[in-house]
N, C-alpha and C positions, 0 to 999 in steps of 0.2 A: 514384424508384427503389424496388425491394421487397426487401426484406433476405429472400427465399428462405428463408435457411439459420437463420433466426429464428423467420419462418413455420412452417416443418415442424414444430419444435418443437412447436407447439401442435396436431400430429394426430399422436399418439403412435403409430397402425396404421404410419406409414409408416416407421418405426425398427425394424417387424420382417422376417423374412427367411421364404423358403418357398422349401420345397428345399434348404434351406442358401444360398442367394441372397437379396441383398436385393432387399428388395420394390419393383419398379418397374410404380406403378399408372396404368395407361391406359386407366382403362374408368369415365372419367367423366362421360360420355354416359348411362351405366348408372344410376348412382348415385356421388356424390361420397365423400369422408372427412367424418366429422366432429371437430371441434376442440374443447379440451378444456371450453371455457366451456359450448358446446351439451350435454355431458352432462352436466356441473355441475349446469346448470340444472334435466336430469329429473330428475338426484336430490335436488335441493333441493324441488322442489313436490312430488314424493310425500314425501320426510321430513319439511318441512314446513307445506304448504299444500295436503293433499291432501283437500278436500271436494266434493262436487258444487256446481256453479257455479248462480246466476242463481234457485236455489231456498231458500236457508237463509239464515236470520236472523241463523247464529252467527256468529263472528270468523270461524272459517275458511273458510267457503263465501262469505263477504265478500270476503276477501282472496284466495281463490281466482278470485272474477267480477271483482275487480281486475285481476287480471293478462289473464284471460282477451281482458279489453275491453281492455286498455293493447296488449294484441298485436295486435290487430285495428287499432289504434290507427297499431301502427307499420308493419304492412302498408299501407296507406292511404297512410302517409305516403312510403314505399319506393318503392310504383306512381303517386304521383302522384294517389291518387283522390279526388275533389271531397268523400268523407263515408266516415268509419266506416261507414255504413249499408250501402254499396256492396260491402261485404267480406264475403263466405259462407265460410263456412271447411268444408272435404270431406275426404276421404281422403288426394285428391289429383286430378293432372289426367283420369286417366281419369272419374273421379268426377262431376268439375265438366263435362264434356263429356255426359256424360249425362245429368245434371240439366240442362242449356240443351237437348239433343237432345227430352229425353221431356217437360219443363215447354214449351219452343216451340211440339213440333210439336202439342202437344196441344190449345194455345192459335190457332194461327196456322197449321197448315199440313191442306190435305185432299189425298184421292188426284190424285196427278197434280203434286202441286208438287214443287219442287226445290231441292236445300242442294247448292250449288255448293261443292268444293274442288278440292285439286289432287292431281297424280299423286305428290310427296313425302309424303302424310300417311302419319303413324304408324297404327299396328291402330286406337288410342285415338279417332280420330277419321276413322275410317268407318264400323268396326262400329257404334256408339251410331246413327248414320245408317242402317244396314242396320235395324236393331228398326224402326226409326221405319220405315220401308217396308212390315217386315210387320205392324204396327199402322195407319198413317196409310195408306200407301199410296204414301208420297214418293219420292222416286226421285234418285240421286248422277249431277249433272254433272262432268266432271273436268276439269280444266286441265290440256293437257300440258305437257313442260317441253324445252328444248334440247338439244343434243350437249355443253354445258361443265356443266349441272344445275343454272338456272338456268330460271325459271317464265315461261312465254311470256307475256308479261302484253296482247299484241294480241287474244290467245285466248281471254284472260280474258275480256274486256269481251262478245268474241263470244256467250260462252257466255252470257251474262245475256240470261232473258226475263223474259214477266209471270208464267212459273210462279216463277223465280229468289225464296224466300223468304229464305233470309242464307245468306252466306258464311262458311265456317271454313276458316282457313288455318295454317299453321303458320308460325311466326317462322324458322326454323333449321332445316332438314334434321338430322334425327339420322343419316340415311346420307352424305349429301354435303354437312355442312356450311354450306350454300347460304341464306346471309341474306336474306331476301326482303324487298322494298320494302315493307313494311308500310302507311307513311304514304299510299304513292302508293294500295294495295287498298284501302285506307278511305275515297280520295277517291271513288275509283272506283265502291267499292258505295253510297255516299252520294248521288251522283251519278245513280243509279237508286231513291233511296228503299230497302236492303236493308240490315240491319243484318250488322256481321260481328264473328267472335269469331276469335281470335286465340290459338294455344296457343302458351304462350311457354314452355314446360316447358325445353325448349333454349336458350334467351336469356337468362332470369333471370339465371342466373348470372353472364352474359358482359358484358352488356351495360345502360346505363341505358337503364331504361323510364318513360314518363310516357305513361299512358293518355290524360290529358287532351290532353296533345299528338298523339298518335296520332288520338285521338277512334274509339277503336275502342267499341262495344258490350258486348262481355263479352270478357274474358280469361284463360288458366287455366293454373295454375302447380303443382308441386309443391313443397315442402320437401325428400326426400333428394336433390334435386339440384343444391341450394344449402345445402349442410352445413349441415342441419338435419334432424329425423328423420324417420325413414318413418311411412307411413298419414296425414298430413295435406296438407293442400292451400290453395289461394285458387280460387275465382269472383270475379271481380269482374266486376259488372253493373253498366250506367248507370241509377240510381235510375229510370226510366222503365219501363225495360224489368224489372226487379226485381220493380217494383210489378204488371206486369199480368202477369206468368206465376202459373198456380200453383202450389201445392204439389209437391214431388218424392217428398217423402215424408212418412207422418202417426204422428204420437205423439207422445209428450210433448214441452215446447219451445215447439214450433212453434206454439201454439194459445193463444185470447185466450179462447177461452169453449168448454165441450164440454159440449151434453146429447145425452138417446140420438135425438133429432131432428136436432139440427144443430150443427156446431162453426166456430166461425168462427177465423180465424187470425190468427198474430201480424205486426207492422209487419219491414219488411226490417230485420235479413238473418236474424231468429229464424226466419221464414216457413219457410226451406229446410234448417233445423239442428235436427232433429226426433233427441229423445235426449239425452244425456248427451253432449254436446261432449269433444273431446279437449282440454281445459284445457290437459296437462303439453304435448303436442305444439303447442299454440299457444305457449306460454311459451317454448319450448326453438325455436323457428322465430323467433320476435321475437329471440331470443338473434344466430340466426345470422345473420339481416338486421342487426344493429346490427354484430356482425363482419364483412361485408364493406364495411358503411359506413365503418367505421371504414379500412379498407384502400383502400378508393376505387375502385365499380367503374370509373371511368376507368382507375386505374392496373392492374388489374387486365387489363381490355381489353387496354392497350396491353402488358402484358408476354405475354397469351397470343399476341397477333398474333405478337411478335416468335418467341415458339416455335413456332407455323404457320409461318411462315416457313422456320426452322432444319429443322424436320423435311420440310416438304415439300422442301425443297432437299437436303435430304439424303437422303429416298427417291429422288427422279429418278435418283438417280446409279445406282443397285441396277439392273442388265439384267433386262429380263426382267420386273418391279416396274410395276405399275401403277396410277393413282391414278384412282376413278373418283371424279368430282364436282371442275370445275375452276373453275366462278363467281369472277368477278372478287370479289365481295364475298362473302367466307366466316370463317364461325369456327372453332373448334379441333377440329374433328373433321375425318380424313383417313381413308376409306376404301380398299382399295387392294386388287389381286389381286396373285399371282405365279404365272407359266407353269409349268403343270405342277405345281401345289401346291396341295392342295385346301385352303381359308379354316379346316377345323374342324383338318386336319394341321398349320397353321402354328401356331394360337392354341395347341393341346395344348402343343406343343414349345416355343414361347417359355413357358407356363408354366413348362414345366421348368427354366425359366433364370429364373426369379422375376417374369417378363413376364408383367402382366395387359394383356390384349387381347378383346374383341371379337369372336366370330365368328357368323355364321350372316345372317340376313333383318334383323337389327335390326327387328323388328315390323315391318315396312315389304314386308311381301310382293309386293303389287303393283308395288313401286318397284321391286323386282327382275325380276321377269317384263316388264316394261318394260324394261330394261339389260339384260333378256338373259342374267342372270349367275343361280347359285343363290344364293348371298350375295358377301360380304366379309370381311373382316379390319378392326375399327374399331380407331383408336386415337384417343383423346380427351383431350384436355390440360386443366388447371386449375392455377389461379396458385402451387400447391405446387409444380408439378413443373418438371424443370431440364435444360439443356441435357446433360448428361452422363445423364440418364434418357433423352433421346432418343438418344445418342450408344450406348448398351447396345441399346435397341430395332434400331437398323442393324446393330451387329453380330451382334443374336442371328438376323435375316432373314438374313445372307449367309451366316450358319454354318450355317443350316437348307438354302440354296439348294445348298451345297456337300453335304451330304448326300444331298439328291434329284439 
């Protein structure tokens, strides 16, 4: 069991009010809270380890590539990855999606080939696909998905030809929730020789992941979405595939030797981390991985299921109230319309009432013109929040509906 009311304590944002209401956050699909350790941390490594990494001789620029490598360390160990090496650290998921888009298709793919995904993907992982088109020449297969928002996976297999070069899927709909068989796509694209990547920007948080069980290819995650901070990221690549991409980007870092003839490059994962690394944000991301370990995303899982639960049973009731994305197997995010209420009117107005929510395409443009809808109303749960935070969400929709 999760002492809730212990937890909050350690994300102090959530003790303030707006509007003169207190603040009930539901937009952690968005970006999460962070907890009081994960800022500690940034201000400990600029106040006291704040040198450039992996260059200096001194004490600090020591104990700074300390830390650096000790996070990469603990990433590895978090995802399950066979080697430190295997760990690229980015901005974040868009980031990591493009360096596998523009290093792959550079490597591996000419006109006329195809990166198979599905009709759930986020903006993050088709545009990086769309450049690669008007560069390579490659071209987007799509999977479509059910009437509950759940991926046709008969479709799937269909879609695979000889142009099929890898598959990218997404873990978890950030509009519908919708946890996808991961394990089963990897058998799948293995099974035809395709390597697939895996954006788990949605999952991380929710759920344990073990790449090596998965046996996916690459996989990409952010930090603010697992109370940790923004602009940092993971790639994680199976040392295989690591070793034969090249470069994403070139300057300093990333290089074993430069004259003005020719530069050769450094051993994974320097290869793809060209520049002055984000040091503080790798330290302060190890921070927040060891904070949920410590909490146990099992138990974590299981308390968000139980508030999916709560709240979706408690929207059905609301006439009128509609939940779109019904998959048997989903995580904490519920998107939903109401008759006669436009998704941007609702979100304003529950703000008013200290209701953060969700409104518009969620990146996910296509996903909507497919549904048919212009957006939605997201709401998205994480293990701080509490039945009585969902119990305020219901009433502020029926006070809104009485108004329209």
């Amino acid at each position: 069991m999760l002492n809730i009311a212990e937890i909050r304590k350690d994300f102090p944002i959530l003790s303030r009010t707006v509007y003169g209401k207190p603040l009930v956050y539901l937009d952690n699909a968005a970006t999460t809270q962070k907890p009081r350790c994960v800022v500690e941390k940034i201000e400990e490594m600029y106040y006291n380890l704040n040198a450039n990494v992996h260059r200096g001789v001194h004490f600090l620029s020591q104990e700074a590539t300390n830390a650096h490598e000790a996070a990469r360390v603990t990433v590895q160990k978090f995802i399950g990855a066979k080697s430190s090496s295997e760990i690229v650290f980015t901005h974040g998921t868009t980031e990591s999606i493009n360096l596998v888009a523009s290093s792959f298709c550079r490597a591996f793919c000419r006109e006329g080939d195809e990166i198979l995904i599905t009709a759930m993907e986020h903006h993050s992982n088709i545009v990086p696909w769309q450049l690669q088109g008007d560069i390579k020449g490659v071209k987007l297969q799509v999977v479509p998905i059910n009437e509950n928002g759940e991926l046709c996976l008969d479709e799937l297999e269909k879609k695979i030809s000889p142009c099929t070069k890898l598959i990218a899927v997404t873990h978890i709909s950030n509009v519908l929730g919708t946890i996808n068989p991961i394990e089963k796509i990897t058998e799948i694209a293995h099974k035809h020789n395709i390597p697939i990547l895996i954006d788990a920007a949605q999952s991380i948080p929710h759920l344990p992941i073990d790449v090596q069980k998965i046996d996916c290819d690459f996989l990409v995650f952010s930090s603010h979405k697992m109370y940790g901070p923004t602009g940092i990221g993971v790639l994680y690549g199976k040392e295989k595939w690591l070793d034969a991409l090249p470069p994403y980007q070139g300057g300093g870092e990333m290089i074993a030797s430069v004259t003005f003839e020719r530069t050769t490059y450094s051993e994974i994962p320097f290869k793809f981390e060209a520049g002055t690394p984000d040091f503080v944000g790798s330290a302060a991301l190890a921070t927040a991985l060891d904070y949920i370990s410590e909490i146990g995303l099992k138990n974590i899982s299981r308390y968000e299921h139980e508030l999916l639960k709560y709240a979706t049973q408690q929207l059905q009731t609301i006439k009128g109230l509609h939940i779109i994305g019904n998959a048997t197997n989903k995580s904490s995010v519920i998107s939903f319309l109401v008759d006669g209420i436009h998704p941007y009117d609702m979100g304003m107005l529950l703000d008013k009432m200290g209701i953060a929510v969700r409104t518009g395409h969620h990146c996910a443009e296509p996903l909507m013109n497919e549904l048919g809808i212009p957006g939605t109303v997201r709401a998205s749960l994480a293990f701080y929040n509490t039945h009585e935070e969902i119990d305020a969400l219901i009433k502020g929709i029926e006070r809104i509906i009485t108004m329209f």
